[in-house]
C-alpha positions as CSV (number, residue, x, y, z in Angstrom):
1,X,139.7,-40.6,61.8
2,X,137.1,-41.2,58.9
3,X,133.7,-41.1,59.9
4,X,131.8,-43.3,58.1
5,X,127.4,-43.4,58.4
6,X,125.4,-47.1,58.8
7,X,122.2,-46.8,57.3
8,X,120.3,-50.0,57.9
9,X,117.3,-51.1,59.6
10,X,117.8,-54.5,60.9
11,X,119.1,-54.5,64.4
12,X,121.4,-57.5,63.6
13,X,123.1,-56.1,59.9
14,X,123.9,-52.4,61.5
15,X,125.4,-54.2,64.7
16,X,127.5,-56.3,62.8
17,X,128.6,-53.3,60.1
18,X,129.7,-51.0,62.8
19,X,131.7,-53.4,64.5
20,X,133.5,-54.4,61.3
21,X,134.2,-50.3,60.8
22,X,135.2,-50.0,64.1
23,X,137.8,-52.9,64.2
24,X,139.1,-51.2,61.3
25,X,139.6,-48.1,63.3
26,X,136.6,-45.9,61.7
27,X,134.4,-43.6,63.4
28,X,130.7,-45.4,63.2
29,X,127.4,-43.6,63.4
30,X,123.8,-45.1,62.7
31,X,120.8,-44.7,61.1
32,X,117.7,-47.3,61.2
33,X,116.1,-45.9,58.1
34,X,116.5,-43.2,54.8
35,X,114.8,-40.1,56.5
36,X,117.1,-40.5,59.4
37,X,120.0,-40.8,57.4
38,X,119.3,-37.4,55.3
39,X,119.2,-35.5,59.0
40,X,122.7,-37.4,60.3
41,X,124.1,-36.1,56.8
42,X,123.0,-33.0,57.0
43,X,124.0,-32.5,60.7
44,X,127.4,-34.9,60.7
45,X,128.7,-34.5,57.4
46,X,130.5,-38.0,57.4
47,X,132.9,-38.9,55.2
48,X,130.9,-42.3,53.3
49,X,127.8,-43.9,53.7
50,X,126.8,-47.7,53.8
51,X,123.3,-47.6,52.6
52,X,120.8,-50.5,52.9
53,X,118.0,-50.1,49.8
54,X,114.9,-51.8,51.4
55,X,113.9,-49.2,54.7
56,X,111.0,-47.8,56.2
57,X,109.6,-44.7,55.1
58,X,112.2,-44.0,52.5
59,X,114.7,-45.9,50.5
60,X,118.0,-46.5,50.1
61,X,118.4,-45.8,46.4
62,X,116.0,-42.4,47.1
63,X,118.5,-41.6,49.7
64,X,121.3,-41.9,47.5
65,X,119.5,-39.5,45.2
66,X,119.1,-37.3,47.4
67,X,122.8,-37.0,48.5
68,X,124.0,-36.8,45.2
69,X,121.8,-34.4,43.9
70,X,122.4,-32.2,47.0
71,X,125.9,-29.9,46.3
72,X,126.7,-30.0,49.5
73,X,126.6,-34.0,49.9
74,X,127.4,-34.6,46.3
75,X,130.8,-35.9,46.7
76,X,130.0,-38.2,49.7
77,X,130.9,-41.7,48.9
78,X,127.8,-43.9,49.3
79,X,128.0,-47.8,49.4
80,X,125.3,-49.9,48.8
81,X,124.8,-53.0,50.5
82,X,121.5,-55.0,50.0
83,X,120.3,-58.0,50.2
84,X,119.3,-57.3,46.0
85,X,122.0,-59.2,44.6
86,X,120.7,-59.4,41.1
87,X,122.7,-57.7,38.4
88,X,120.0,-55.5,37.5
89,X,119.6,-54.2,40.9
90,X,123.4,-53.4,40.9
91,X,123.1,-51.3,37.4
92,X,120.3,-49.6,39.4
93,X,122.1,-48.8,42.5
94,X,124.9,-47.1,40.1
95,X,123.0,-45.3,38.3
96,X,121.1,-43.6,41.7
97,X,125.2,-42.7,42.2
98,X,126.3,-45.3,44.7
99,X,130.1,-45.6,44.8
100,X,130.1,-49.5,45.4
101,X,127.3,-51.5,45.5
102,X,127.9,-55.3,47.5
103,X,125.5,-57.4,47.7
104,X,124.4,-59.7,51.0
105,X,125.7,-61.9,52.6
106,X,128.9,-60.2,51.7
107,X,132.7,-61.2,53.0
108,X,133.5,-58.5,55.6
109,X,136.7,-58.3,53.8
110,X,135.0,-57.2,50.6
111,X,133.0,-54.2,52.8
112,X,136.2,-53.2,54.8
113,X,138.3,-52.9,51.8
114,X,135.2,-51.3,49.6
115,X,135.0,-48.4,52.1
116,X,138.6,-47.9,52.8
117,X,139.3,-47.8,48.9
118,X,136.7,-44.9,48.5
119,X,138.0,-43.0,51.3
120,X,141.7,-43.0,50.2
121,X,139.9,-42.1,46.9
């Protein structure tokens, strides 16, 4: 079973993404903001990441960064989703090294199939 890491700090939006993952039979962990999520990856090594941008103390698009720069996280998929929705926040999330980037409110069809595309990758 794919694990798959929920980096976001509103309550409601990481309730709501694990329970998608999990109906679609992934393994959900959680993180409520970027500093967190850099210790679950280093401890868990899970298989893709859903990555809010706007978190306390560090975010999302530094955390990407960080797990792409890191050889040992590099080929992590990481997914953005964030309430940015404007084109040039997309070209941004990219080019930090997100494999997907959706933007909210998104169809939970379009983040179930995002993540389960880039881990048959």
């Amino acid at each position: 079973m794919s694990k798959v890491l929920v980096v976001e700090d509103s309550v409601t939006q990481r309730e709501m993404i694990t329970d998608l993952l999990k109906g679609s039979g992934l393994e959900v962990t959680v993180a409520s903001d970027g500093v967190e999520a850099l210790e679950q990856i280093e401890d868990l090594r899970p298989d893709l990441v859903v990555l809010d941008i706007v978190m306390p103390r560090m975010n999302g698009y530094e955390v990407c960064r960080q797990i792409k720069s890191n050889p040992k996280t590099q080929n992590i998929p990481v997914v953005m989703c964030s309430s940015k929705g404007e084109e040039f926040d997309r070209y941004w999330g990219m080019k930090q090294g997100a494999d997907a980037y959706i933007a909210k409110p998104f169809q939970p069809t379009e983040l179930v199939g995002t993540v389960k595309q880039l881990l048959r990758g």
